[in-house]
C-alpha positions as CSV (number, residue, x, y, z in Angstrom):
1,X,21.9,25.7,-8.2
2,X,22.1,24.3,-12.0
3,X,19.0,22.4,-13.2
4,X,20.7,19.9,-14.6
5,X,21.0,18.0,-11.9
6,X,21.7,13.7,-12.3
7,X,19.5,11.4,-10.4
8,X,19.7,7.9,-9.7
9,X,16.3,6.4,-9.2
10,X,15.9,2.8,-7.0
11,X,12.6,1.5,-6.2
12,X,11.7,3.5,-9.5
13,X,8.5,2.1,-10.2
14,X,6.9,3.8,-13.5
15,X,9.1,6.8,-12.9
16,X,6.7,9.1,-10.7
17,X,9.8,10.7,-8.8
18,X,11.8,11.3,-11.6
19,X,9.8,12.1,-14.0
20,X,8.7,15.5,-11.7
21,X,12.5,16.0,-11.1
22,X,12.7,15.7,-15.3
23,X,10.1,18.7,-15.5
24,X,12.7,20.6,-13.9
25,X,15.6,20.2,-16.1
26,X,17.4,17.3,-14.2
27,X,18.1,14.3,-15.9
28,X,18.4,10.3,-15.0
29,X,21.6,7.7,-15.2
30,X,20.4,5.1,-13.2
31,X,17.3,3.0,-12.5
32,X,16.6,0.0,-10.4
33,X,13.7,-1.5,-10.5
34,X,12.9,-5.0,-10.0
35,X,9.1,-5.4,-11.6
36,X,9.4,-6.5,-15.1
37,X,5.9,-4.5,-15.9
38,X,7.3,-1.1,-14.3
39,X,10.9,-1.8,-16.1
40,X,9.0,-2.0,-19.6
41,X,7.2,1.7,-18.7
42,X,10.8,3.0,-18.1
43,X,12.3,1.9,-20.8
44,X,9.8,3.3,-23.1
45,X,9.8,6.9,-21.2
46,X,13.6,6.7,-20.2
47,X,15.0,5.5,-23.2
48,X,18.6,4.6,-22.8
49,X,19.0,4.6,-19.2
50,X,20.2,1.7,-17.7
51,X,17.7,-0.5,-15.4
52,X,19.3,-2.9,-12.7
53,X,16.8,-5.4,-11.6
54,X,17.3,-6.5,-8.0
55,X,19.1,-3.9,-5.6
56,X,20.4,-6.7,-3.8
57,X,23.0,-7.4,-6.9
58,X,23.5,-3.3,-7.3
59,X,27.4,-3.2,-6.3
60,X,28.1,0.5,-7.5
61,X,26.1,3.4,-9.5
62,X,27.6,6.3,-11.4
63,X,28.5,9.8,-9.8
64,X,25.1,11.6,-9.4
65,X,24.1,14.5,-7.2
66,X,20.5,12.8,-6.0
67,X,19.7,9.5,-5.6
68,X,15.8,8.9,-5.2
69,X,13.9,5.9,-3.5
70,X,10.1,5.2,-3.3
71,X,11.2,1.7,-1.8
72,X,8.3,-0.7,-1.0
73,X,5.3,0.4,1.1
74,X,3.8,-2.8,1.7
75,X,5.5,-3.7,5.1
76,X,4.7,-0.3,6.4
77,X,0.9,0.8,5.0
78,X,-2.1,0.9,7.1
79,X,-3.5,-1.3,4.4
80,X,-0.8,-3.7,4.1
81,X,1.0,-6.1,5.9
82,X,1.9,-3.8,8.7
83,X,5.5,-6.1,9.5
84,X,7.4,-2.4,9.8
85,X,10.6,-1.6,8.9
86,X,11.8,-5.0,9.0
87,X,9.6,-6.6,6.9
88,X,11.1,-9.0,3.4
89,X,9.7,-5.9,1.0
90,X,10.1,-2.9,3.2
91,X,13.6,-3.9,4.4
92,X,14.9,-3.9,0.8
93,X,16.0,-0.2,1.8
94,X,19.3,-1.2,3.8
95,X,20.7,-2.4,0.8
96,X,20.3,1.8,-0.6
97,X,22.3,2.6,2.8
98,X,24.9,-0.2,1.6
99,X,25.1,1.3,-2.0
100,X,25.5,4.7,-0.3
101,X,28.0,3.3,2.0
102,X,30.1,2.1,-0.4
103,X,30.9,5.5,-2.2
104,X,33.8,7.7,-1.0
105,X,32.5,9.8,1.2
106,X,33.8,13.2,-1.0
107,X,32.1,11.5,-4.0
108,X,28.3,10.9,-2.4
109,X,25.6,12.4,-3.8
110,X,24.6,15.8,-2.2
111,X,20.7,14.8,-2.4
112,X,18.9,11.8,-0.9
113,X,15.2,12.0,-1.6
114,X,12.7,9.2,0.0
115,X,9.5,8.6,-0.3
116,X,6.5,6.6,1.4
117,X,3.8,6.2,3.3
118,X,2.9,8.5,5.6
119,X,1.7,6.0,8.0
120,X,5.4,5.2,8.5
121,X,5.4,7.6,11.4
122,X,3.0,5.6,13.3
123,X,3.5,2.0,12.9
124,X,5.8,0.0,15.0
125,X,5.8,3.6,17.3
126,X,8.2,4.4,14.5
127,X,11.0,2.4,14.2
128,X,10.8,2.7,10.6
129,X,11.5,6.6,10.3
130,X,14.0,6.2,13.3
131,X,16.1,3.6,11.1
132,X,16.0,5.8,8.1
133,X,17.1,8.9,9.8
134,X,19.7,7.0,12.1
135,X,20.7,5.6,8.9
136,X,21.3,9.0,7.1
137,X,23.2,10.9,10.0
138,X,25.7,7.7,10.0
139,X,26.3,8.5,6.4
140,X,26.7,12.2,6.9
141,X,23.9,14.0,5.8
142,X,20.9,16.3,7.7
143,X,17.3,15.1,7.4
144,X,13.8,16.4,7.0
145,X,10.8,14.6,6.3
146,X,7.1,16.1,5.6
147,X,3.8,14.5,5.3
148,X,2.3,16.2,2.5
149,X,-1.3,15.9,0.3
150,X,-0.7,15.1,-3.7
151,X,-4.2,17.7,-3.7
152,X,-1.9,20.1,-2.5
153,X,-0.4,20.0,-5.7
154,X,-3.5,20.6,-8.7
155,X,-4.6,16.9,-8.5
156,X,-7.8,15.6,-6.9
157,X,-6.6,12.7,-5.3
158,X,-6.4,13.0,-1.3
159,X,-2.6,11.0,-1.2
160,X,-1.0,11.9,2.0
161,X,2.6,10.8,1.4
162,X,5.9,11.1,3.6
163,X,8.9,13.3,1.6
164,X,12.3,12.7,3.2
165,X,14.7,14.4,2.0
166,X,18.9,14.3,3.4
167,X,21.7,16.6,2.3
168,X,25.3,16.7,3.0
169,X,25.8,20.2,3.1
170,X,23.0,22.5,2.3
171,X,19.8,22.9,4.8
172,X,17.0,20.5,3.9
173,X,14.8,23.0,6.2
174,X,14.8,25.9,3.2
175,X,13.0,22.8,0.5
176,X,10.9,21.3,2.6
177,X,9.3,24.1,5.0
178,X,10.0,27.2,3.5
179,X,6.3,27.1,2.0
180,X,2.9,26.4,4.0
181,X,-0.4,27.1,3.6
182,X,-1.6,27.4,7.3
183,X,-5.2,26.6,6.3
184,X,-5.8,24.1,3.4
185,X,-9.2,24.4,1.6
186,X,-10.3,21.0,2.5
187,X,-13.4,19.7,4.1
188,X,-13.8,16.0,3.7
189,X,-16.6,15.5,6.7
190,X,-18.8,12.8,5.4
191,X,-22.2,15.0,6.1
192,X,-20.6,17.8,3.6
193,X,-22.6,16.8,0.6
194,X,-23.7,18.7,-2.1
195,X,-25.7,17.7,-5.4
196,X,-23.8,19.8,-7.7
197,X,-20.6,18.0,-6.4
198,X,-18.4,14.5,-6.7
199,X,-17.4,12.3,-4.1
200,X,-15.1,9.5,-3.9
201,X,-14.8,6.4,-1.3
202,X,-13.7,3.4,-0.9
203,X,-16.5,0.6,-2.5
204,X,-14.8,-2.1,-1.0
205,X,-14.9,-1.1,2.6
206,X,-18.2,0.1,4.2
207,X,-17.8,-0.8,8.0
208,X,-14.7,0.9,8.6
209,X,-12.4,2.9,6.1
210,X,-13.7,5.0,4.1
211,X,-11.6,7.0,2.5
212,X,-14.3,9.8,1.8
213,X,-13.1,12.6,-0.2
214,X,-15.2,15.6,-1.4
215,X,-14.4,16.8,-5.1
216,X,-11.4,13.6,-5.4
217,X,-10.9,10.3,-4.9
218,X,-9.2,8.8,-1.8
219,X,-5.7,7.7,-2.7
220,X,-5.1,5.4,-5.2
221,X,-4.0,1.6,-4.4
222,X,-1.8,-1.3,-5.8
223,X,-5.1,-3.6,-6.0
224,X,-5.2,-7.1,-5.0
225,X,-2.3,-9.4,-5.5
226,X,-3.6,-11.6,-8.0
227,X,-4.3,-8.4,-10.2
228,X,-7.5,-7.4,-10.0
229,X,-8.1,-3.9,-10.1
230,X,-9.8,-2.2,-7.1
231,X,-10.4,1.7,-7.7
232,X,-12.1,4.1,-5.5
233,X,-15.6,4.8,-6.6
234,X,-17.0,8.3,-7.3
235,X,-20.7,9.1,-6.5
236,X,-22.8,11.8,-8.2
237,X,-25.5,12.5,-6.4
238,X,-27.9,14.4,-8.7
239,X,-27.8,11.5,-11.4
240,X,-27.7,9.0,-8.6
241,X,-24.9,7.3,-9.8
242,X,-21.7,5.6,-8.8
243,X,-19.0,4.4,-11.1
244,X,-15.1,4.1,-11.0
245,X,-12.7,6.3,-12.6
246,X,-10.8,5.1,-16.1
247,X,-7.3,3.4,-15.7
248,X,-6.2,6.4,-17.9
249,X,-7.6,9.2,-15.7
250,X,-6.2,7.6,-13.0
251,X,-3.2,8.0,-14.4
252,X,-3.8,11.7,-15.0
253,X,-4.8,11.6,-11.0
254,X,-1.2,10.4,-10.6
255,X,0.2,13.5,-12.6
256,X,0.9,11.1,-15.6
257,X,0.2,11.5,-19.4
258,X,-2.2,9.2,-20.8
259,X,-1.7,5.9,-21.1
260,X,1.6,6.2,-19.2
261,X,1.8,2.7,-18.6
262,X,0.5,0.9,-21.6
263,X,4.0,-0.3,-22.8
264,X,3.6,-3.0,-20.0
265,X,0.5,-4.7,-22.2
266,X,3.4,-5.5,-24.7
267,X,4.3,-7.8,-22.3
268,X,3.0,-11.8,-22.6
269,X,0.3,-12.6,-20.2
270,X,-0.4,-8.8,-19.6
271,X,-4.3,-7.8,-18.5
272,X,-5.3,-4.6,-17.3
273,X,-4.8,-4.8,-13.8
274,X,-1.6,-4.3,-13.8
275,X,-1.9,-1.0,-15.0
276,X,-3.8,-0.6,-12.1
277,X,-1.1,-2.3,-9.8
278,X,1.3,0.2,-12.0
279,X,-0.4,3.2,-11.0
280,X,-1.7,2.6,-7.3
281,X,2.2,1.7,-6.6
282,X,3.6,5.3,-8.0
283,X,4.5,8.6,-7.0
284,X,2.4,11.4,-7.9
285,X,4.2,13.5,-10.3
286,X,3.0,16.9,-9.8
287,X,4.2,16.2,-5.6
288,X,7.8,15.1,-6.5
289,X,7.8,18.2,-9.1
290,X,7.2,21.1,-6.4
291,X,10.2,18.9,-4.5
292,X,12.6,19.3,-7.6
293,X,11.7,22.9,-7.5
294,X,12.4,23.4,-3.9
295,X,15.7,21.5,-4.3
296,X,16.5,23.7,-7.1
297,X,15.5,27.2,-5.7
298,X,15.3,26.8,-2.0
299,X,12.8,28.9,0.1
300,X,13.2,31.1,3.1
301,X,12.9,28.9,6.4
302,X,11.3,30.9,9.7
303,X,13.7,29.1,12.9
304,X,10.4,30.1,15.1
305,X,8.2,27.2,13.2
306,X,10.5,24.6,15.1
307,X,11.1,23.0,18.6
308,X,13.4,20.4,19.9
309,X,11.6,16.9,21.0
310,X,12.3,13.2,22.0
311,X,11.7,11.1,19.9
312,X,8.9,9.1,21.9
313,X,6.1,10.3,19.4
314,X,7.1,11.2,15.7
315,X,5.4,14.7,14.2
316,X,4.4,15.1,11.1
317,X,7.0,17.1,10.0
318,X,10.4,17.3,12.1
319,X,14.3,17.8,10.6
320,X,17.4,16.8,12.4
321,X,20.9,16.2,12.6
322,X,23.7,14.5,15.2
323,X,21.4,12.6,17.0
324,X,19.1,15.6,17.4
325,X,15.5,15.8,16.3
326,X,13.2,19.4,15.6
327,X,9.4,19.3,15.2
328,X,8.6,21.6,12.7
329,X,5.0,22.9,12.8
330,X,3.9,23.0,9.3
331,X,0.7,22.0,7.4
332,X,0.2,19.1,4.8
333,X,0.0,21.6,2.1
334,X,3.4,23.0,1.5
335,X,1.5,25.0,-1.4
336,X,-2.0,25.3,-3.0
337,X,-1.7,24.9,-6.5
338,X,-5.1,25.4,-8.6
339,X,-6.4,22.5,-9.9
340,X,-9.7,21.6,-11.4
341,X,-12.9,20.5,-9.9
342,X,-12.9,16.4,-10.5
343,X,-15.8,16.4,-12.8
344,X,-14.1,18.8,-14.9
345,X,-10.8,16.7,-14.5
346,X,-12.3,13.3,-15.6
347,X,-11.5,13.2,-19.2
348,X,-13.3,9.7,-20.2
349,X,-16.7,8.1,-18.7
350,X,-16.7,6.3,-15.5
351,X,-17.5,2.7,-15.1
352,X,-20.5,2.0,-13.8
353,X,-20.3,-0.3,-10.3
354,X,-21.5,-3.1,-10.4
355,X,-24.6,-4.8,-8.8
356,X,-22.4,-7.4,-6.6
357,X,-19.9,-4.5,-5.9
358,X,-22.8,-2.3,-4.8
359,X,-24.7,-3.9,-2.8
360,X,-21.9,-5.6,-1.0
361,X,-20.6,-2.0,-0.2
362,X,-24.5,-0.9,0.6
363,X,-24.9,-4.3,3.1
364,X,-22.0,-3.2,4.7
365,X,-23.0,0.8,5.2
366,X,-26.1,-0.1,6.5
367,X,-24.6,-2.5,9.1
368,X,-21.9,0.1,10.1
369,X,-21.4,1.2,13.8
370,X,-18.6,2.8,13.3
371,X,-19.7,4.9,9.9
372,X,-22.6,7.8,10.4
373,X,-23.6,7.7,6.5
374,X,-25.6,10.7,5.2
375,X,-29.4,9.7,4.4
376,X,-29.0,10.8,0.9
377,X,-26.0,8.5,0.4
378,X,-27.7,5.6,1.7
379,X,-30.9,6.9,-0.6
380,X,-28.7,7.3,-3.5
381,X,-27.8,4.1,-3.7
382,X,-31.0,2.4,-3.1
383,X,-32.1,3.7,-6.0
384,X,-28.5,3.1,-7.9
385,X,-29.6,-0.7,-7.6
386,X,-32.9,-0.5,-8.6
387,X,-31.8,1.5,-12.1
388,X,-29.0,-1.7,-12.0
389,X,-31.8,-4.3,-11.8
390,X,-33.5,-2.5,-14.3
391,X,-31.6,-2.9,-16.6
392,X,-30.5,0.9,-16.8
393,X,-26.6,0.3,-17.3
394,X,-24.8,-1.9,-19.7
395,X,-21.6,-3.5,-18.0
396,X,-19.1,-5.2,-20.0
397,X,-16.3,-7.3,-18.9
């Protein structure tokens, strides 16, 4: 199959989808994206694509051969609203199936690429992923979905993410399972601590989630809605130290260049967190990359890795076609690319946390049920806020 495949991108965010399939040799012709701030990053990186703004008023697209769609989360995430498939944000996605509809059926696009969370499986005992596959076989096209891990991929960010992918005619089965690693090299028990290593979590919880992730950071999110930034923290234990990683590692974490998204400061009224809004809402490059590969230079598929089910409970990997549905038993690593250790990977100096962010999080850990917390964790910090009160960091606003 040529590389130089055309994509047209809605729900493009800053690009994360595309951008991968760009590394590739494909090219894009089309963009929708509604957010003024993630429109602005396009333009700069995409420069002279066209950008609709609301899909609602998309009535036709040019002739492409994949059309891509990392449509809204929020409706569907274990962090967020949780409304499901029908939900104002996450229900933007019928009007793709309309666009789709629309096009004469010889003259659809032999690719459909969607991605989300992978807690879409789950919620609502998943109506979501039932509507987006019944939606597919009505337009013609064969589906398979994988939950996969952005670490799987050379980045230390633990980003489990749904890929669901549709074609008209060739077998989605060869790009999406054709590659496994039975085994992944991941151990992310909370009592697995080392001095010599870096560990990130979630600051803002303490009683429940988590997020704990040894040698990354848990996955990356939007932030809160009135822009303030929320990243994971990382602890080090043999300096004691906890601190939050730099909006333009975070980036890098999300297989972006450097200040990827600083065209959307040229914007009036523009602060910093919506960077981090920017970044927490994207897809990770280096993930939608392998994809492009696969698409471009399919695997070899093994028929003995599948099994026919009802769909009463969804897998975490399954293909199907004509009302038919195939659990596919495959790991969340497709590959295992090497990628660095993340205190080789941090290019710029953390953040130190701060006192009220700290000991919130420490009150919290302590007062857990739910959370057995490693005494040196619990030590660590104790003496985090005593170097704090001691005037041992500097914080700046």
């Amino acid at each position: 199959m040529p590389s130089s495949l055309t994509i047209a991108g809605f729900f493009a965010g800053i690009g994360g989808i595309e951008e991968g399939f760009h590394k590739e040799g494909a090219s894009s012709v089309f963009f929708c994206e509604k957010d003024e701030r993630a429109r602005t990053v396009l333009q700069s990186h995409f420069p002279g694509v066209p950008i609709a703004g609301d899909i609602q008023d998309v009535i036709s697209i040019p002739k492409v051969d994949i059309i891509t769609a990392g449509f809204p989360c929020q409706d569907l995430s274990q962090a967020g609203l949780k409304k499901g498939i029908g939900g104002t944000q996450s229900g933007l996605v019928q009007h793709l199936f309309r666009i789709i509809d629309s096009i004469e059926k010889s003259a659809r696009p032999e690719w459909i690429v969607i991605e989300n969370v992978s807690y879409m499986i789950s919620l609502d005992s998943g109506n979501a992923i039932k509507y987006l596959t019944g939606e597919l076989e009505r337009l013609g096209y064969s589906w398979g979905y994988r939950i996969v891990d952005a670490r799987a991929f050379g980045v230390p960010q633990r980003r489990l993410r749904l890929l669901l992918v549709a074609a008209r005619h060739a077998d989605v089965r060869e790009v999406l399972f054709s590659q496994n690693i039975e085994d992944p090299p991941v151990d992310d028990t909370i009592g697995n601590v080392d001095n010599a290593g870096y560990y990130g979590f979630y600051w803002t919880e303490g009683k429940r989630g988590l997020g704990w992730t040894v040698d990354g950071v848990p996955t990356l999110k939007i932030g809160s809605k009135i822009g303030i930034p929320s990243p994971p923290a990382i602890w080090i234990p043999k300096e004691d130290f906890f601190g939050t990683p730099d909006i333009r590692d975070s980036e890098r974490l999300q297989g972006f260049e450097i200040d990827w998204t600083l065209p959307t400061m040229s914007l009036p009224k523009a602060k910093q967190g919506d960077r981090w809004h920017l970044v927490g809402n994207a897809v990770c490059v280096n993930m939608s990359r392998w994809l492009a590969s696969q698409i471009i230079s399919p695997g070899q598929y093994h028929p003995s890795l599948e099994k026919e089910i009802h769909r009463k409970k969804w897998p975490k990997a399954a293909y199907g076609y004509k009302g038919k549905v195939f659990e596919v038993s495959v790991s969340t690593w497709p590959v295992c690319t090497q990628g660095e250790p993340l205190h080789n990977f941090l290019n710029f100096p953390l953040k130190p946390l701060s006192h009220k962010g700290m000991n919130g999080f420490y009150t919290r850990a302590v007062n857990s049920e739910l959370i057995n917390y490693p005494n040196c964790f619990i030590g660590s910090m104790e003496k985090y806020l005593k170097d704090i009160e001691g005037g041992t960091y500097e914080f700046s606003e």
